[in-house]
Each structure stands twice: as C-alpha cells, then as structure tokens.
C-alpha positions in Angstrom: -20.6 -115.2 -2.9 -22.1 -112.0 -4.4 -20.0 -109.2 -6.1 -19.2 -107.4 -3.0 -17.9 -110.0 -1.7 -15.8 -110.9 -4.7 -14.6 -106.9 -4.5 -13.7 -107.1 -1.1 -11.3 -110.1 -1.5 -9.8 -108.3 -4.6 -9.3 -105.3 -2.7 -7.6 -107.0 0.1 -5.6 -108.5 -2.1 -4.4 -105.8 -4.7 -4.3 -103.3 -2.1 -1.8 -104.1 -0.3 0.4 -104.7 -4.0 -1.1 -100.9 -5.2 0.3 -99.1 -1.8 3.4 -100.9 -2.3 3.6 -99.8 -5.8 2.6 -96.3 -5.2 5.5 -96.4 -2.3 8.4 -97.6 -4.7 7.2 -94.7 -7.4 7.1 -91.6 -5.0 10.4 -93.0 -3.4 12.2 -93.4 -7.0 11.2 -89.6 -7.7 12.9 -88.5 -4.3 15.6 -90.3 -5.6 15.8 -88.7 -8.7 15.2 -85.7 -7.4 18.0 -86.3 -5.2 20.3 -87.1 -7.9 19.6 -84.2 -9.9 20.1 -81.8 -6.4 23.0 -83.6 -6.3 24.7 -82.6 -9.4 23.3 -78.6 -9.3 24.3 -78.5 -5.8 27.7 -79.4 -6.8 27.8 -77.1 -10.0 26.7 -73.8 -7.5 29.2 -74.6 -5.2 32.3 -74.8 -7.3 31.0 -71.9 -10.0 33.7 -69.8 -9.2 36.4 -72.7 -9.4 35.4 -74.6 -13.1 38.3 -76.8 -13.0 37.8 -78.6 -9.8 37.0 -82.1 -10.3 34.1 -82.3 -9.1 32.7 -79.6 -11.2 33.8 -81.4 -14.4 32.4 -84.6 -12.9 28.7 -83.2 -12.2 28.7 -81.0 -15.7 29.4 -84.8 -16.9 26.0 -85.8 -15.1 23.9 -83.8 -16.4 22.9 -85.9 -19.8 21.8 -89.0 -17.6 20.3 -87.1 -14.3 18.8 -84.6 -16.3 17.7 -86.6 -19.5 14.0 -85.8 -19.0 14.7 -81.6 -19.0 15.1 -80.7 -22.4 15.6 -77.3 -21.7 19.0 -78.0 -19.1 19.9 -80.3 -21.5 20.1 -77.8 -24.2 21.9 -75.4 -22.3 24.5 -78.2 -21.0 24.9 -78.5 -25.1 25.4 -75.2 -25.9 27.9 -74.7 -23.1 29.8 -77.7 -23.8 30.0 -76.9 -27.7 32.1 -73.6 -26.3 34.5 -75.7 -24.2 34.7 -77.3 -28.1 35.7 -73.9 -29.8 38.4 -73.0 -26.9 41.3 -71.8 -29.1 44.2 -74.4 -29.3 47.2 -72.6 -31.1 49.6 -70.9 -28.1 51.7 -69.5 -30.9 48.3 -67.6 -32.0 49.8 -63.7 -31.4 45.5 -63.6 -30.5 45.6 -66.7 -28.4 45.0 -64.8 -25.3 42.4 -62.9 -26.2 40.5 -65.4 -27.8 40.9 -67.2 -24.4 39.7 -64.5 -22.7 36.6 -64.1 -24.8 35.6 -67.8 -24.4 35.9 -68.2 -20.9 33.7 -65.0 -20.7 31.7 -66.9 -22.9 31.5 -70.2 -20.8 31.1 -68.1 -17.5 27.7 -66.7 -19.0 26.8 -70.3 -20.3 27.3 -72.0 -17.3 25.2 -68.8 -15.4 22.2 -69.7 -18.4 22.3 -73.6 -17.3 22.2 -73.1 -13.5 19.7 -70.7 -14.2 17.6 -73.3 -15.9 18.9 -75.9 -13.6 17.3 -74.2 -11.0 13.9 -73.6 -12.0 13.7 -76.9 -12.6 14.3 -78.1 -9.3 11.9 -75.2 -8.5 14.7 -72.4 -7.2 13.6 -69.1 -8.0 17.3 -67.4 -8.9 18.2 -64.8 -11.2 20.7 -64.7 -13.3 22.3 -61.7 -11.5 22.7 -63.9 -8.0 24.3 -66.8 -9.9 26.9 -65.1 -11.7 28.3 -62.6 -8.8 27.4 -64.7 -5.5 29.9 -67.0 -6.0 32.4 -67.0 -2.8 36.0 -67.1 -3.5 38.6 -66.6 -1.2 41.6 -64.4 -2.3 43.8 -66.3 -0.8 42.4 -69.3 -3.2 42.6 -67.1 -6.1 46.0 -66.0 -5.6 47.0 -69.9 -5.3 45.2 -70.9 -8.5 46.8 -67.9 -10.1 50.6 -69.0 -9.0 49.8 -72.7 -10.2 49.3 -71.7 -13.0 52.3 -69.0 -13.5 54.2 -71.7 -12.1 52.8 -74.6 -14.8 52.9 -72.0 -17.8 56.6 -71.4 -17.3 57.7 -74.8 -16.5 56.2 -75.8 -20.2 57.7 -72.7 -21.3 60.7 -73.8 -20.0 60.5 -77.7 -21.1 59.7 -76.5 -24.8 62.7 -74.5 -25.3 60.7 -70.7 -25.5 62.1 -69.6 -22.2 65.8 -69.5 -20.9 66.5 -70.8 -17.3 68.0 -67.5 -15.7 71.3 -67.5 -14.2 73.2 -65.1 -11.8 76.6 -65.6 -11.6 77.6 -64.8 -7.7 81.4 -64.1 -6.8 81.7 -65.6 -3.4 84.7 -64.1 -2.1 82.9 -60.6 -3.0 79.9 -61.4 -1.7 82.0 -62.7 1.5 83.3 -59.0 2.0 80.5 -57.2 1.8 78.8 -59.3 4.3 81.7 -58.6 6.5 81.6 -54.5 6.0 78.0 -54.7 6.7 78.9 -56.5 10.0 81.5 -53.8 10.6 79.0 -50.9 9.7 76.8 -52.2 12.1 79.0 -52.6 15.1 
C-alpha cells in the first residue's frame, strides 16, 4: 500500500470523527448563544418592572452565561455594587431621597449593561431606545404603586409609627338621616 492509500483510509476514518466534532462545537455555540439571548431577552422585557422575579433571576445569570464578556460583566459589577449602597436607615429624615437618587442611579446602570449586553449579541441599540422604550401599562403602574402604599403602611402600622384610624359612628343618627333622605326624596 502506498501513501495515498494510507491517506485515504485515514481520511475515511477521521473524517467522519472531524464532521462530528465540528457539529458538536457549532451546536454548543448556538447553545450558548441561546443562553445568553435568553437572559438579555428577559432583562429588556421586564426593564421597566426590576423587581419581577424573573428579572432578578436573569441579572443573577449573567456571571455564568456571560463569563467570557468582560465588558457585560463589568457593567453587571458596577450595577450590582449600587443595589449594595441602597440606603438602609427608614428613620434617615434623607432616606427618600437618597432612594430616589439610587434607583436613578440603577436605572442608568442597568441602561449601560443592556447597552453592552446588546452589542454583544450583535444588537445595534442606543442607549436612548433602551431607557425610554420600555412598555408599561398604567394600569400596571398604578397596581405596583398601591402594593406598595398598601405594604409601607401595613409595616408602618405593625411597628407602632402609625395609628389605626377610627370613626366612631352613632347608629341611631346615622339611622335618621337615612330616613330624612328617604323622605326628601319621596
């Protein structure tokens, strides 16, 4: 047998193994690249609503699906080091506006990540059409907004800075006018 031959039956055999390599790889960087689309999908879709679930759960992805993008990963840093400096004393008389100030904060954080988020996956956003196209439904806000009226009071309430109000009624009263009015209206 001669060297052709001996690369022919090489070929044949490694071939075959090479292709099937080459398969796996390309499929494990869709897959990645699925993962990743995964997680910035999720983050764009709930901008406007941070403390859904399953925004916290993909901002918690992005150190493993995004391990090989410095640059997201630095941003991801940088916002989660603000979610670190949140202030943390209610009696604070500048509590609220140091709130305020870091949820500004975060909001332009989390714009700089998806921002870089999205050039690496090859989006070509600005910075402008992340942080204002964000859809929320007023009817949503308005919701969020009374939940959390309704859970600031109720701790208020259960930590003894805010009195349960109370209107004393006097039936029989009350019983008479409801009576004139009837008579009024007749």
């Amino acid at each position: 047998m001669g060297v052709n031959d001996w690369l022919i039956i090489i070929a044949i055999i490694i071939g075959p193994i090479l292709a099937v390599q080459i398969q796996k790889f390309v499929e494990d960087a869709k897959e990645r690249k699925e993962r990743k689309m995964k997680v910035f999908k999720s983050l764009m879709a709930t901008r406007a609503a941070p403390l859904s679930p399953s925004h916290v759960e993909a901002l918690n992805m992005i150190d493993i699906e995004f391990y090989d993008s410095r640059e997201v990963r630095e941003k991801w840093r940088l916002l989660l080091d603000n979610f670190e400096n949140y202030p943390q004393d209610l009696g604070d008389p500048a509590y609220q506006t140091k709130l305020n100030l870091c949820s500004q904060k975060s909001a332009e954080l989390l714009c700089d990540l998806l921002y870089e988020m999205a050039r690496s996956l090859g989006y070509d956003f600005d910075k402008v059409h992340i942080m204002r196209s964000a859809y929320i439904p007023k009817g949503y806000a308005d919701i969020v907004l009374d939940q959390e009226f309704i859970r600031r009071g109720l701790v208020g309430l259960f930590m003894g800075k805010v009195p349960i109000p109370i209107k004393i009624v006097d039936s029989e009263k009350e019983k008479d006018e409801v009576d004139d009015g009837k008579e009024l209206h007749k």
